[in-house]
C-alpha positions as CSV (number, residue, x, y, z in Angstrom):
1,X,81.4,100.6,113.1
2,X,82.5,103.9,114.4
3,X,83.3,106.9,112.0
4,X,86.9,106.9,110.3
5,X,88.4,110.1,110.7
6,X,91.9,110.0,112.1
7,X,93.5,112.1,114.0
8,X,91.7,111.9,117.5
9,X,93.3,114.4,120.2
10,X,94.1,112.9,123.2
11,X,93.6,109.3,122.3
12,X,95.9,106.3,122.3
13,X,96.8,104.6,119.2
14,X,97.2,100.9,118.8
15,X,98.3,98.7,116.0
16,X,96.5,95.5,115.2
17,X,96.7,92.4,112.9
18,X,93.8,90.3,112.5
19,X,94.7,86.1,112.4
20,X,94.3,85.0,109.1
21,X,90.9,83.3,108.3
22,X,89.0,85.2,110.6
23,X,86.1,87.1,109.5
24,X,87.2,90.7,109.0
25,X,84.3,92.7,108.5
26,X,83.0,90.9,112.0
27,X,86.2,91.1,113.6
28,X,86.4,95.2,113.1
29,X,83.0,95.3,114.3
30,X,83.8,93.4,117.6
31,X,87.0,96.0,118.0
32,X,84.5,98.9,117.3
33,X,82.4,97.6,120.3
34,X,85.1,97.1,122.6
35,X,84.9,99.3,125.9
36,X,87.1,102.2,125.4
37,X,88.1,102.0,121.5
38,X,86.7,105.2,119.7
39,X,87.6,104.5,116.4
40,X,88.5,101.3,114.4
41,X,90.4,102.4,110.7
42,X,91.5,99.4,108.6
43,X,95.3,100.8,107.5
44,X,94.5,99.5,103.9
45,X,91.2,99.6,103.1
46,X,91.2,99.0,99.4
47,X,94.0,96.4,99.7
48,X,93.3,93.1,97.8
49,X,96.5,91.3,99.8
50,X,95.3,89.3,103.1
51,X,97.8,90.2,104.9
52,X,97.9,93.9,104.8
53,X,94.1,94.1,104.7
54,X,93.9,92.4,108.1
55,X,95.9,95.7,109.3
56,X,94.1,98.0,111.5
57,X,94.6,101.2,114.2
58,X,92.4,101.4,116.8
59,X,92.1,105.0,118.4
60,X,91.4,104.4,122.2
61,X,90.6,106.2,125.5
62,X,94.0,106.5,127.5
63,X,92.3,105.3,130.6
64,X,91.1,102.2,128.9
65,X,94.4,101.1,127.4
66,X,95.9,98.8,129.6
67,X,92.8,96.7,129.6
68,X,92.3,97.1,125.6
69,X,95.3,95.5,125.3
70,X,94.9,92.6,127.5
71,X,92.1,92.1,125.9
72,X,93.0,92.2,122.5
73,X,95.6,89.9,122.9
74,X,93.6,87.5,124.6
75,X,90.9,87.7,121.0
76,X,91.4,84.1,119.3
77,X,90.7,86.7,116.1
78,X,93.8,89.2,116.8
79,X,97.3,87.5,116.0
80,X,98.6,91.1,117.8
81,X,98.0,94.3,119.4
82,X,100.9,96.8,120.0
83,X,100.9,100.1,120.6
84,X,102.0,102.7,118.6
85,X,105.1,104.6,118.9
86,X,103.9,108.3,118.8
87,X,105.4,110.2,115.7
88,X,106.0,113.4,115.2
89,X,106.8,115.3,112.4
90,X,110.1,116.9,111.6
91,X,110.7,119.7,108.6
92,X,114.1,120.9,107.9
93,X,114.2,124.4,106.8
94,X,116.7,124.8,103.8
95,X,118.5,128.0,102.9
96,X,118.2,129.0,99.1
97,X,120.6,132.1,99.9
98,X,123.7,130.2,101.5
């Protein structure tokens, strides 16, 4: 599996659920070795819940997207692949003095 740092510049981010009953572990590996995909983090690693442990953001290559995602959502082991809505964030700057 590729490294887990977040954060990748210039990469496309995609949210995915593994099905239920599918083999995790080899399920992330097969993402990791997908065309494209440069980096495969499970959202909750530590997570002893099925559901949210089969949550994961692939990082991938902006040219490769469109086919990433057809593919995923083809995989008999990915019950979906969306991507994810860019977020920014926002701070408000508070005034002690008015």
């Amino acid at each position: 599996m590729k490294k887990t740092t977040t954060g990748k510049k210039g990469c496309v981010r995609v949210n995915v659920k593994l099905a239920m009953g599918a083999d995790q572990t080899a399920s992330r590996k097969t993402l990791s070795a997908m065309p494209g995909v440069l980096n495969v983090i499970q959202t909750f690693p530590d997570e002893t819940d099925q559901e949210l442990a089969s949550l994961c953001l692939l990082e991938v290559e902006p040219s490769q997207i469109k086919s990433s995602l057809r593919e995923l959502r083809a995989m008999p082991g990915v019950e979906y692949a969306e991507e994810a809505a860019p977020r920014k964030l926002i701070r408000s700057v508070v005034d002690n003095n008015a």
